[in-house]
C-alpha positions in Angstrom: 183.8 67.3 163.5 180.3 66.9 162.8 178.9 63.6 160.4 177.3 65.8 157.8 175.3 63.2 155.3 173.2 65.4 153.6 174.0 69.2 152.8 177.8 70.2 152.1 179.9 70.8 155.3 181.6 73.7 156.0 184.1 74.9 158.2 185.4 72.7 161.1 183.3 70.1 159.4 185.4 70.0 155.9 188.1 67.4 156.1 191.3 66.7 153.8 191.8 67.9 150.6 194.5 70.7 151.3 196.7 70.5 148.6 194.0 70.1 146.0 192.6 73.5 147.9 195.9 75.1 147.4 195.9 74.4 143.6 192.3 74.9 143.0 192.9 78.4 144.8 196.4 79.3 142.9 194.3 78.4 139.5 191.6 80.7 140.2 193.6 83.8 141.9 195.7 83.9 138.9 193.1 84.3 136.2 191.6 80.7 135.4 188.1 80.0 135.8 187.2 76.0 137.1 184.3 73.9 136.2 184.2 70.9 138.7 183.0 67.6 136.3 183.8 65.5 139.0 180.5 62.5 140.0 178.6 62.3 141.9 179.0 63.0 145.8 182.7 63.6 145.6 182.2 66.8 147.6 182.0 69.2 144.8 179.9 71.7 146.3 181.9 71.9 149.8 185.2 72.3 147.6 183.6 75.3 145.9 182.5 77.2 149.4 186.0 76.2 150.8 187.1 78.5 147.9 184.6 81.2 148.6 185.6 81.2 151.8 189.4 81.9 150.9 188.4 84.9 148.3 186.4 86.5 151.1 189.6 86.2 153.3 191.6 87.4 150.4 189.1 90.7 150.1 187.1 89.2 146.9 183.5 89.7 146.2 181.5 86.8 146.6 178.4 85.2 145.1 177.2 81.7 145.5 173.9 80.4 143.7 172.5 77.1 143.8 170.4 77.2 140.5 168.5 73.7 141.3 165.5 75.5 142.4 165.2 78.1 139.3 162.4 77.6 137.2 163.1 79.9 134.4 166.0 82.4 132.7 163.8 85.2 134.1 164.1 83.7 137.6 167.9 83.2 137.0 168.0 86.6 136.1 165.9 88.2 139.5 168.2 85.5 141.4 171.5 86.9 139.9 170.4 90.9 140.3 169.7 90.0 144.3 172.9 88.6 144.8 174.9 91.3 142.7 173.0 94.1 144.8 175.5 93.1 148.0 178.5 93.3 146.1 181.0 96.6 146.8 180.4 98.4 143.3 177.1 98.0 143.0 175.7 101.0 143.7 178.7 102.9 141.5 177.0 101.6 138.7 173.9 103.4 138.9 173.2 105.2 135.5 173.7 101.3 134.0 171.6 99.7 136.9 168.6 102.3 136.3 168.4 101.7 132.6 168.3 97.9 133.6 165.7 98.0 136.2 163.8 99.8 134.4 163.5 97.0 131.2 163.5 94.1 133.9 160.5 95.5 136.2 158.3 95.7 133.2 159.4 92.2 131.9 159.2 90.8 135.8 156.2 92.7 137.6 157.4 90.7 141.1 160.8 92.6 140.6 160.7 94.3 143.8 161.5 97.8 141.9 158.1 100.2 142.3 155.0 100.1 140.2 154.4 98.2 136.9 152.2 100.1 134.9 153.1 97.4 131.5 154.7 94.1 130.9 156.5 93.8 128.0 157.6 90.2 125.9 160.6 88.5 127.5 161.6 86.8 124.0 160.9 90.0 122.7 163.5 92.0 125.3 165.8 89.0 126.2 168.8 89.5 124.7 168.9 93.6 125.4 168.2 92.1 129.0 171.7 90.0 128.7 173.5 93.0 127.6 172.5 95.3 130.2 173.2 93.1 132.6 176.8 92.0 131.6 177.3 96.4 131.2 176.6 96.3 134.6 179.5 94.2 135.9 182.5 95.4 137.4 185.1 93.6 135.7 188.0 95.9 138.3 187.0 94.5 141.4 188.2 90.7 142.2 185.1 88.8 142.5 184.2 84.9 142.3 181.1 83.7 141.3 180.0 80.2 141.9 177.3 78.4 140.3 175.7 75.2 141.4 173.2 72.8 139.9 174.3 75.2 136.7 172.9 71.7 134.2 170.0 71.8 136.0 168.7 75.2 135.0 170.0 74.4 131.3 167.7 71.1 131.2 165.0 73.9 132.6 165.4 76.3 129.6 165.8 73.1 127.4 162.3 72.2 127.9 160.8 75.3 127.8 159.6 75.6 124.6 160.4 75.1 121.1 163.5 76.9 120.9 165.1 75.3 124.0 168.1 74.0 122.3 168.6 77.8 121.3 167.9 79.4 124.0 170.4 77.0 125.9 172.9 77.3 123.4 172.8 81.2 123.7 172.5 81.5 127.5 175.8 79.5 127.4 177.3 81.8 125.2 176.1 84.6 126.9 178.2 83.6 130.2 181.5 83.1 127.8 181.5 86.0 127.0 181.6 87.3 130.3 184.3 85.3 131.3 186.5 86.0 128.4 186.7 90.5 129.3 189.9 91.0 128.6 191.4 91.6 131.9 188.3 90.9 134.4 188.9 90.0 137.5 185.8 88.1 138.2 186.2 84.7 138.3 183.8 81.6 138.0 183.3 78.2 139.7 180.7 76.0 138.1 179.2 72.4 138.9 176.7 70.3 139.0 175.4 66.8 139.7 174.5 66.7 136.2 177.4 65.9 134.0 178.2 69.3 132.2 180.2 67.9 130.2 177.7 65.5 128.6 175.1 67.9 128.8 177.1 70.4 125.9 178.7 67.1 124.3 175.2 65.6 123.8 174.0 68.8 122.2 176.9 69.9 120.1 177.4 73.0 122.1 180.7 72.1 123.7 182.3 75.3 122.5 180.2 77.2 125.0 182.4 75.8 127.6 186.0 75.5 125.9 187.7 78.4 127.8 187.0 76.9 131.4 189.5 74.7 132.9 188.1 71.5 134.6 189.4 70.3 137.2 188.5 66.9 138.7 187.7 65.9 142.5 189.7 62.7 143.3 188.5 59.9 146.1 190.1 60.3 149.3 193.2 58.3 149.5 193.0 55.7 152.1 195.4 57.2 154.6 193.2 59.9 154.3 189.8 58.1 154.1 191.6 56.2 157.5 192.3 59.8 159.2 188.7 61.0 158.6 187.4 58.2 160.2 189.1 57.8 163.0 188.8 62.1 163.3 185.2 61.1 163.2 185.3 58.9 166.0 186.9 60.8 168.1 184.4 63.9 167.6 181.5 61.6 168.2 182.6 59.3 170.7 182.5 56.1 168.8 185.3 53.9 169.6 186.7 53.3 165.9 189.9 51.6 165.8 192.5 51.9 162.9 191.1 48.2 162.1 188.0 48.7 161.9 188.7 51.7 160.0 191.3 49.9 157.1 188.0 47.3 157.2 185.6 50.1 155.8 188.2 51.5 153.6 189.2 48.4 152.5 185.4 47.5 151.6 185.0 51.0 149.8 187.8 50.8 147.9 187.2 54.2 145.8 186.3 56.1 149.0 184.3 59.7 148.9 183.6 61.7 151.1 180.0 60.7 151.1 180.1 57.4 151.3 182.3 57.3 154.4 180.0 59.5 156.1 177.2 57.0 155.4 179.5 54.1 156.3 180.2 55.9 159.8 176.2 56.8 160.1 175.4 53.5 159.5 178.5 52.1 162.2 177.1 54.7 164.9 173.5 53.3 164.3 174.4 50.2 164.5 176.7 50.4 168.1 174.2 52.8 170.0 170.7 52.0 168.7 170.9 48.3 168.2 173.7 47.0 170.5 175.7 45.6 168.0 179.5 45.4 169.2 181.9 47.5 167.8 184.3 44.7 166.2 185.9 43.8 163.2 182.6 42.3 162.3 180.8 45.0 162.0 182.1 46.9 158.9 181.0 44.1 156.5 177.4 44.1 158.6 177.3 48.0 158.0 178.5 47.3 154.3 175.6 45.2 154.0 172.7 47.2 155.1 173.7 50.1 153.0 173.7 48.7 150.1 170.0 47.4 150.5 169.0 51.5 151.1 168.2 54.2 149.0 171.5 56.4 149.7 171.8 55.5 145.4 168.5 56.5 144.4 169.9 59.6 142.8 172.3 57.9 140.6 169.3 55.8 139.4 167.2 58.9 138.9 170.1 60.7 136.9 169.9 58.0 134.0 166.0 58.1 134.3 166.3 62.3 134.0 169.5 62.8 132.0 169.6 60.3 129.6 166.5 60.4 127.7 165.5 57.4 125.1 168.9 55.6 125.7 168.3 54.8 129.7 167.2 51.3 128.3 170.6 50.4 127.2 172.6 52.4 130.2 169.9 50.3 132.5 171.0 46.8 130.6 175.0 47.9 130.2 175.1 48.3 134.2 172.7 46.0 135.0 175.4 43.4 133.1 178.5 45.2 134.7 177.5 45.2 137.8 177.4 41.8 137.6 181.6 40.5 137.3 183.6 42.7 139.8 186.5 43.0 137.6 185.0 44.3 134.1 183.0 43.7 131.0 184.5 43.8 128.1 183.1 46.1 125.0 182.2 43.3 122.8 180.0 41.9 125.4 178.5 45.6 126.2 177.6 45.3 122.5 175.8 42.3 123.0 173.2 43.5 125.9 172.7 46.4 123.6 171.9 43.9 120.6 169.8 41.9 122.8 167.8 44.9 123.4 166.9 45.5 119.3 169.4 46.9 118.0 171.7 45.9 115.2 175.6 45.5 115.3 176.1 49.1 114.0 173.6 50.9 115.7 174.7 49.2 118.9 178.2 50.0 118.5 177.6 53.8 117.9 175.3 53.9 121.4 177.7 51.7 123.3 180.8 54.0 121.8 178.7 57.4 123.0 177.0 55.4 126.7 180.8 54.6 127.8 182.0 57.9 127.4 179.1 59.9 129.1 179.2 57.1 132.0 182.5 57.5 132.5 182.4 61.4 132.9 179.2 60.5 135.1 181.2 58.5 137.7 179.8 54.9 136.9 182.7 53.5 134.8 186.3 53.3 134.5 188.2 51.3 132.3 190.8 49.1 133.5 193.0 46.7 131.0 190.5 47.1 128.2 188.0 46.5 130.4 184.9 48.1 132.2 183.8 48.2 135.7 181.6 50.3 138.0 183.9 53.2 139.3 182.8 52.6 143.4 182.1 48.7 144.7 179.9 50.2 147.1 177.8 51.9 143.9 178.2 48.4 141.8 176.9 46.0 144.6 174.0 48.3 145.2 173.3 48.1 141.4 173.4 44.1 142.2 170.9 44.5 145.0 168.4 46.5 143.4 168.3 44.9 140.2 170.1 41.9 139.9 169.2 39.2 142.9 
């Protein structure tokens, strides 16, 4: 078992989670499409090609897209078409694929179809686009599609023009109704380290979305977080003890995936690069450094990108909550927004609407009425970067 830190493992390398597999899979083989909400680094992309990897077992079709990189709906569009082309029925569909083709390689002159001779408008052609596409799919043949990143490319089309909102709003609609053919046996797996969820909540599309089922990555347990590590040793030939590994758990608390990678990264550095012995000291010196490095750069970044004139107050209500390990209360959440401007009513709207769309993003829970960071690890990083 590899130590995989960056990109989603696969194979050998992806560890626990077999019963959630197991109900994730029965959900989708018997009709239900998932959308996985879950924050941040719980694994959501390795869940979904764990998945994949069962269809193709199981004799599906299989499409995977990470949409991070697409810069437009056209370039969704030229991305989707390439990946449909190496399904089974493609080529059965040929009188529908022609007629397609020939709209798109006018629209797209670096569609790889022949010669352009014209390029037509896209906003002009768009929608007929959309509709020969969706003619083109084989709703017979048992298929799963999975879509990464999929808030990114809406934030893209967003701020493309005037008419983002609308555009957004009908791309959305646009894959609803391909999911609800009566009877289609393609079925779809979306995420993305963007909240969904807020994303459609935030611009009163929500009912784009309201015939997915979501379904939620939990932490590891700690039995289980204590197997991978110790799994983790033994592949790599680091000497960690079922102490030293209840010490790491113990100091996670709310332990993913990710950050018990980094923790064992961080516990290999230490033993083999700078001679530090492998004791029961050294999970609280491992705990230390990490949370002076930049593994939470990208949950700062989401507020800075996601959460548009309101970062201010997210920035103050964390900056105060990350300050009393066992919670903040709401009243005094109103406060730090007050103290930023605001008055009692405005305050308590934004503080109401902040909660609920950090919750969903994996910074809070609530706990006896009050609020504290989700992951100690993420809360005394928040200290460390902008508290001491």
């Amino acid at each position: 078992m590899n130590n995989i830190t960056g990109p989603p493992v696969e194979g050998d390398n992806f560890y626990g989670r077999e019963p959630e597999i197991d109900y994730a899979w029965g959900r989708i083989s018997t009709g239900n499409n998932l959308i996985l909400p879950s924050p941040r680094r719980v694994g959501k992309t390795s869940f979904a090609l764990k998945l994949l990897d069962i269809a193709k077992r199981e004799g599906w079709d299989t499409i995977s897209i990470n949409l991070e990189r697409i810069t437009s709906e056209q370039a969704f569009i030229e991305r989707f078409v390439e990946e449909l082309r190496k399904l089974s029925w493609w080529d059965q569909a040929s009188t529908q694929i022609i007629n397609f083709l020939s709209l798109f390689k006018q629209l797209k002159p670096s569609f790889k179809y022949g010669d352009v001779e014209m390029e037509l408008s896209w906003e002009e052609n768009k929608i007929d686009i959309y509709k020969q596409l969706a003619d083109i799919l084989d709703h017979r043949k048992p298929t799963l599609i999975f879509f990464d990143e999929l808030t990114v490319l809406l934030n893209v089309i967003l701020n493309a023009d005037e008419n983002g909102k609308r555009n957004v709003s009908a791309f959305l609609h646009w894959l609803r109704s391909l999911r609800i053919v009566g009877r289609s046996r393609i079925k779809w797996i979306y995420c993305s380290s963007v909240g969904i969820e807020n994303f459609t909540h935030q611009h009163g599309i929500s009912d784009t979305m309201n015939d997915i089922s979501d379904y939620r990555l939990k932490s590891f347990s700690h039995n289980e977080s204590i197997g991978m590590l110790l799994n983790l040793g033994r592949s790599n030939n680091l000497d960690v003890t079922k102490e030293i590994a209840k010490d790491v758990v113990g100091l996670l608390d709310y332990c993913l995936p990710f950050f018990l990678q980094i923790m064992f990264d961080k516990l290999n550095y230490l033993v083999n690069i700078e001679n530090v012995p492998i004791d029961r000291k050294i999970s609280q010196y491992a705990y230390a450094q990490i949370i002076t490095e930049n593994h939470f750069n990208t949950w700062i970044e989401r507020i800075e990108n996601q959460y548009g004139y309101q970062k201010k107050y997210v920035f103050a209500l964390l900056k105060l909550t990350c300050q009393d390990k066992s919670g903040v209360s709401r009243a005094n959440l109103i406060n730090a927004t007050t103290a930023s401007g605001l008055d009692i009513d405005d305050a308590e709207e934004i503080v109401r609407k902040l909660i609920y769309m950090l919750k969903n993003d994996g910074y809070l829970v609530e706990d006896n009425g009050l609020y504290r960071f989700r992951s100690p690890l993420l809360r005394d990083f928040w200290f460390e970067r902008f508290v001491r």
